[in-house]
Structure formats: C-alpha cells, structure tokens
C-alpha positions as CSV (number, residue, x, y, z in Angstrom):
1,X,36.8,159.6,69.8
2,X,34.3,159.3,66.7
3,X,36.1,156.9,64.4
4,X,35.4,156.8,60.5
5,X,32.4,154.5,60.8
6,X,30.8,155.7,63.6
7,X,30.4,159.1,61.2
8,X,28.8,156.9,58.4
9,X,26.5,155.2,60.5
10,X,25.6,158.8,61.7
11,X,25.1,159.8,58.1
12,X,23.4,156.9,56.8
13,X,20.8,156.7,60.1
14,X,20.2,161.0,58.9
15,X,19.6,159.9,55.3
16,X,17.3,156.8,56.0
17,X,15.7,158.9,58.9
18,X,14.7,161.7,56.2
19,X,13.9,159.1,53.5
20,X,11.1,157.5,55.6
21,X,10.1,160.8,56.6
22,X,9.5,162.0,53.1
23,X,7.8,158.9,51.5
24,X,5.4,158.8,54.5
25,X,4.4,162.2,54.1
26,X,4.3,161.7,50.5
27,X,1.9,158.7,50.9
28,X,-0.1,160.8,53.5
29,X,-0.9,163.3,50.5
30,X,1.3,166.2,52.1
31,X,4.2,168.1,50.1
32,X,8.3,167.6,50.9
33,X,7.5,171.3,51.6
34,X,4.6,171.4,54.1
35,X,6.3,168.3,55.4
36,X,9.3,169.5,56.3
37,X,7.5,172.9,57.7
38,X,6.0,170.5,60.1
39,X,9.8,169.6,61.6
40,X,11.1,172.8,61.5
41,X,13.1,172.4,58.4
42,X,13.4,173.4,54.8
43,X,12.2,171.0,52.0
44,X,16.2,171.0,50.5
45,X,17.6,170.6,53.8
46,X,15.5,167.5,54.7
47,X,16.8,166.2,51.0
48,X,20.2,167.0,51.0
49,X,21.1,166.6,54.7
50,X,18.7,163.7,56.0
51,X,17.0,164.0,59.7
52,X,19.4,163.6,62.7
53,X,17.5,160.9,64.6
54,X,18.2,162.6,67.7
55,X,17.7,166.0,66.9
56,X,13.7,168.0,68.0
57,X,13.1,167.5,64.0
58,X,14.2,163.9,64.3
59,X,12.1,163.4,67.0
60,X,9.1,165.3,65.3
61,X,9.8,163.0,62.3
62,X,9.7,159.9,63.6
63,X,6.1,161.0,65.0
64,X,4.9,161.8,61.3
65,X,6.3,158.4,60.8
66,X,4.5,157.1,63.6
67,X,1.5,158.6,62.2
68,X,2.0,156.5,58.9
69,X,2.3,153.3,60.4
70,X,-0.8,153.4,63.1
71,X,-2.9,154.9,59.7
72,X,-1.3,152.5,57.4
73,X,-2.7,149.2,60.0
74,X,-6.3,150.6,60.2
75,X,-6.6,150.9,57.1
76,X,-4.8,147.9,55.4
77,X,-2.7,150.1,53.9
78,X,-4.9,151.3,51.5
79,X,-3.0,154.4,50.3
80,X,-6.8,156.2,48.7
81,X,-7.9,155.3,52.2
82,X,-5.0,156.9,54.4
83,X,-4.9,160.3,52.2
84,X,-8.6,160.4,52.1
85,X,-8.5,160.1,56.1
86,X,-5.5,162.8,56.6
87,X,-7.7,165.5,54.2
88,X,-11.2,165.2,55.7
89,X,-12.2,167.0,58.7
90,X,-12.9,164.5,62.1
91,X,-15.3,165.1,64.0
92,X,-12.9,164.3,67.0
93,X,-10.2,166.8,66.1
94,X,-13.0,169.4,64.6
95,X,-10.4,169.7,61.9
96,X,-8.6,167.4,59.5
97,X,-6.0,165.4,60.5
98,X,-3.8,167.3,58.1
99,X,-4.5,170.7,59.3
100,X,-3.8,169.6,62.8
101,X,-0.2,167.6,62.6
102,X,1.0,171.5,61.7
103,X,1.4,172.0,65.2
104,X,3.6,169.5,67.7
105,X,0.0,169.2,69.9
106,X,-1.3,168.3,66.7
107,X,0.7,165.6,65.7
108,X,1.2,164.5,69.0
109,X,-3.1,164.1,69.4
110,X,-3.3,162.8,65.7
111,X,-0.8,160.0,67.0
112,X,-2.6,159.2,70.3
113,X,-6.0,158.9,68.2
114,X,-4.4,156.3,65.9
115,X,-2.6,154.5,68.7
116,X,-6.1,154.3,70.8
117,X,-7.9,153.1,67.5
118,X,-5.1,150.6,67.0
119,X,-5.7,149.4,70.1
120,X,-9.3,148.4,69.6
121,X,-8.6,147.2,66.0
C-alpha cells in the first residue's frame, strides 16, 4: 500500500527529473520542444507532469542528462563551448551531435563518445 508520502516523493522525483531534463537541454542550445520530441513526449507534458524516472522517457532523459554532464566536464563547463560542440558537425558522428541525439542510437553513441573522451581527459 502506497501511503501519502511515498506519492510525493513520486511526484517530486517526476518534477525534479523533468526540471533537469529541461535546463540541460536548454544549456545544450535545443528547444523544450525538440527536447521533449527526443523522449517521446510533448513540450507541455514534460512541464506540467515532470519525467517518471522509471518510465522509457525517464530513462531517455536521464541520457540527455548524461549527455550534459560528460560535455559540461570536457569542457569546463563553458556553456559557448558545449552549444557550439552540440551544433557543429563531428567528423566522428558525420553529423552534429544535435542532429544525432534525435534518435535513441543517437543519443546512446553521443553518450558513449563523451564517456570515452572523459575517460582520457
């Protein structure tokens, strides 16, 4: 039996899920809209109803996340830097970044990139 704070906890983990998911995507230089596009959801759903952290969204959301913080330690944090990065074509991916985290491949090989540079860093 759920009790009364269990359901809060639930809540707030869905609001603070799709709070971070937004303000990485907007630091990443991509809209609410193409952001929540990328989970599977709509731009007022993601901002009225948070990001169930266990849901396929959730789980494509903490990614994006993901994404943020391996990009945010190579580069210092430098915000110019990380949205510069996410809007130019690599030669790697043959694509931008941006145009590839579309797709759950995408984000998936954006995220493996950033961890293995990470790694060298």
């Amino acid at each position: 039996m759920t009790t009364a704070t269990q359901k809060n906890n639930e809540i707030d983990d869905r609001q603070v899920l799709g709070k971070a998911f937004c303000n990485a995507a907007e630091t990443l230089g991509i809209s609410r809209a193409d952001a929540a596009g990328i989970i599977g959801r709509e731009r007022t759903g993601v901002a009225r109803d948070g990001i169930d952290p266990k849901s396929k969204a959730g789980e494509l959301a903490l990614m994006l996340i993901r994404v943020y913080r391996g990009l945010y330690a190579v580069v210092g944090g430098d915000q110019e830097n990380m949205r510069h990065w996410v809007a130019t074509d690599n030669q790697y991916f043959g694509q931008s970044p941006r145009q590839m985290i579309e797709s759950c491949q995408g984000l998936v090989r954006v995220l493996m990139y950033l961890d293995a540079i990470r790694g060298k860093v």
